[in-house]
N, C-alpha and C positions, 0 to 999 in steps of 0.2 A: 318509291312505288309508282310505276307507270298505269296508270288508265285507260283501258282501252275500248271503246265504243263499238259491239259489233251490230251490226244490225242482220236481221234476216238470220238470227239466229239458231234456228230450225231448221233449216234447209241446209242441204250436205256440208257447205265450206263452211257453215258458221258453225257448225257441229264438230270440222276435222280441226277451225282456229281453236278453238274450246278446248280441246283435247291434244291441242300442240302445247295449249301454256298450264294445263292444268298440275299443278301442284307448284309453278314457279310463282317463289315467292317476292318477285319483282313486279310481278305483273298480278294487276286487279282488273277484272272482265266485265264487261258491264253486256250482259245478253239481253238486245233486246229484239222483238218481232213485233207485229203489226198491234198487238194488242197491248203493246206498251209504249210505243211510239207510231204513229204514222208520219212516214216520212214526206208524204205530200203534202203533208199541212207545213207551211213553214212557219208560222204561229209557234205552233206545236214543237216541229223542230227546233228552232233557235230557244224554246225556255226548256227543252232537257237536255240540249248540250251544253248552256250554260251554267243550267244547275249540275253537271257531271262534271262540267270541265277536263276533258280527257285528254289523253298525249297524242291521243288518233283517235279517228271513227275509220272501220274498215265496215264499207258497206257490202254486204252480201246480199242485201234483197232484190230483186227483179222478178220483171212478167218475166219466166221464161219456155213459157210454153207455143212455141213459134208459130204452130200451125195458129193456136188461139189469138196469138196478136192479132193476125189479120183481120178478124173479125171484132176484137175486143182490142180495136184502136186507142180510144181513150184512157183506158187502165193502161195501157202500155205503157205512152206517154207520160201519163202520172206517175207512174212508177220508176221506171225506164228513164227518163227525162228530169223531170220536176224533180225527183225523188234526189237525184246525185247533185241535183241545182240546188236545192235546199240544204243539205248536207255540207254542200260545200260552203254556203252561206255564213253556215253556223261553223261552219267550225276557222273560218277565219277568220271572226268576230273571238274565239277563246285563244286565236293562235294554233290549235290541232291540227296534226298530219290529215290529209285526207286518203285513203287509198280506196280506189272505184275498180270493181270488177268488171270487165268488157268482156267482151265477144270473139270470135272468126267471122261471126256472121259481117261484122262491118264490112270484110272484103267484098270483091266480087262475086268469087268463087274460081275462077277462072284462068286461074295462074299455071304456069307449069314449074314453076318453083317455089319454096317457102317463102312466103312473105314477110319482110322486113318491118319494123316500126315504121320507117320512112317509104313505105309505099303508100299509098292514095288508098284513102276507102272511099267505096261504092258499095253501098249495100243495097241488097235486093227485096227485101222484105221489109215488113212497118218492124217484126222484129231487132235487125241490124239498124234499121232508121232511128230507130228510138235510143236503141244503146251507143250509135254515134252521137246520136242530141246530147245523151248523157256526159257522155267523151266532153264535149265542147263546152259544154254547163261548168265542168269539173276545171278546167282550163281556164274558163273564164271569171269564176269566181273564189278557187281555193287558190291562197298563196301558198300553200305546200301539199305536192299531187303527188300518187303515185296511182297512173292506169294502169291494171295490170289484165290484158284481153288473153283469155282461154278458150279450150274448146272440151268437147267429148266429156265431162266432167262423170266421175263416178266418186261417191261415196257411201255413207249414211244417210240411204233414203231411197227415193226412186230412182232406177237409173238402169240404160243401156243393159248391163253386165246380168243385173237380178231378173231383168228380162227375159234377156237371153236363158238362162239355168232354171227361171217358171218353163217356158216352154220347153224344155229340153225335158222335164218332167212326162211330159203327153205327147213330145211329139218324135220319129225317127226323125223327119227332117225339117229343117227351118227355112224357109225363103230371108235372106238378107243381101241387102243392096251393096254391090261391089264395083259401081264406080264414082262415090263420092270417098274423096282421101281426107283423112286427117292427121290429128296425135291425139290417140286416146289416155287423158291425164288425171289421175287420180287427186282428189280433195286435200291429201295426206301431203302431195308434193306440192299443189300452189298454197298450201299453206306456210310450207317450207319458204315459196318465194316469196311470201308476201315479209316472213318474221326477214327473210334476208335483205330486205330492201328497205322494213318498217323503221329500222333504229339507225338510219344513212341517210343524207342530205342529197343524194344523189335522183333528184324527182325528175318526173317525166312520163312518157310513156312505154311499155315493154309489154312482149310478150313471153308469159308463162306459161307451156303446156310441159309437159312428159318428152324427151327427146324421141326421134326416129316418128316415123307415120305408116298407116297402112290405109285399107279399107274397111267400111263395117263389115264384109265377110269374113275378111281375115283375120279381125278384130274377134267376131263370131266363134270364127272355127278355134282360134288361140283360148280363149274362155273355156268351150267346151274341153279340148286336151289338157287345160289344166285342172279342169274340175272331174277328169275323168268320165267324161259323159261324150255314149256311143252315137249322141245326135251328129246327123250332117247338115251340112250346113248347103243353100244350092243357092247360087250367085246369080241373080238377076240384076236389069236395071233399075236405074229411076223411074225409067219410063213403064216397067213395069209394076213401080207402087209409087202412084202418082200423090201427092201430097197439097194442101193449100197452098202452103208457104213452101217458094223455093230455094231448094236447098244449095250449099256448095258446093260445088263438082270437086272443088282442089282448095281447102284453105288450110294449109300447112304453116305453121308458122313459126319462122326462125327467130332461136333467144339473142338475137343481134346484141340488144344495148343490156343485157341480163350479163354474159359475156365480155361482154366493153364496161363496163362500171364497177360490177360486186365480182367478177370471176367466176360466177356460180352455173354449173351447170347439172339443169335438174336427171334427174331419174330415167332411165330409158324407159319405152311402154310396155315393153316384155317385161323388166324387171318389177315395176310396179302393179300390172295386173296380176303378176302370181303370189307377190306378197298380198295383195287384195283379197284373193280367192284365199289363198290359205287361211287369211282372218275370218271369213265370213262362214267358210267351213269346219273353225277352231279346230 
């Protein structure tokens, strides 16, 4: 019986790991969220990993509401930071895997090709600043890592996609922003990367999204056509919805060492947002 430590629980990917392992009878889950662990206390941390003693802790929790980091600096950091520093702490004190959710945002944004594990990060925001801290906490303290940095996340919960289909409710047309690119990548598939990476010695950094990228309007207008909804969708800039925190014009990112290590390559994002939409419309 493997033991597995999720933290952040309740939030989409701790909800798609939940329901990737449920009913196997190898794996025992330990779900936890903030009100049964705080991960910034490292007190705290280090006497319930020891008392769980797990095969992995796959942390899910973060600030990730980006515009708000910038303002709500501290909690970021504590989170964001301290949060994967301590995790890491404890869990090579039991021996346990550690696997850390990252970001796009560490990029610049600024590329004009997909970005590699072995490119530079530069983040632009306390956002990406913080989840690169996290990045290097995890590095620096866990002897067994897997980063695994994503983007556009949709699952069980709030997200992009449920957005978009509220408004399509009331509105004929949606204003969405068409020249930040990504891979918009469902919770269902990095969980997929994370089980094919979790039970392999093969540690380090990677990134996980959904194969192929577009923009949020195309992302937008794909939504609507498969939900059957007659909203259009009308493509403006950044500069026409200006935000705190900025965003990435281009942070595409290639499954480099996903490819090079396990062979695995995930889901394209066509194919997974309409098995998404069909779920959500049973």
């Amino acid at each position: 019986m493997f033991k597995l430590l999720v933290t952040g629980s309740n939030g989409q990917l701790g909800r798609a790991v939940a329901k990737l392992y449920e009913g196997n009878a190898e794996v025992e889950l330990v779900n936890t969220d903030v009100a049964e662990l705080d991960i910034t206390n490292l007190e705290q941390t280090l006497e319930f990993v020891r008392k769980v003693k797990p095969y992995a802790i796959i942390n899910c929790a973060a600030h990730t509401g980006v515009d708000a980091c910038e303002t709500d600096v501290e909690n970021a950091y504590k989170i964001n930071a301290l949060g994967p520093r301590n995790l890491s702490i404890a869990a090579s004190k039991v021996g346990a895997k550690m696997v850390q959710i990252s970001t796009d945002y560490v990029f610049a944004g600024d590329a004009n090709k997909p970005y590699t594990e072995f490119d530079e990060p530069a983040p632009q925001g306390v956002y990406g600043k913080s989840k690169l801290e996290g990045e290097l906490f995890v590095k620096q303290f866990a002897d067994k890592f897997f980063i695994i940095r994503t983007a556009w996340l949709y699952g069980d919960g709030k997200n992009f996609v449920k957005t978009m289909l509220r408004l399509a409710e009331t509105n004929d047309k949606v204003r969405v922003v068409s020249d930040q690119y990504g891979s918009p990548t469902s919770t269902k598939v990095l969980a997929k990367i994370i089980d094919k990476l979790l039970w392999t010695e093969n540690y380090g950094t990677y990134h996980g999204t959904c194969e192929g990228s577009c923009s949020w309007a195309d992302f937008a207008k794909e939504i609507f056509r498969l939900a059957g909804k007659n909203t259009e969708v009308d493509y403006i800039t950044t500069e026409e919805y200006p935000t705190p925190a900025k965003r990435p014009a281009y942070s595409v990112l290639e499954k480099f060492m996903l490819k090079l290590t396990v062979g695995y390559e995930p889901a394209d994002w066509h194919e997974a947002i309409a098995e998404y939409i069909q779920e959500i419309q049973g």
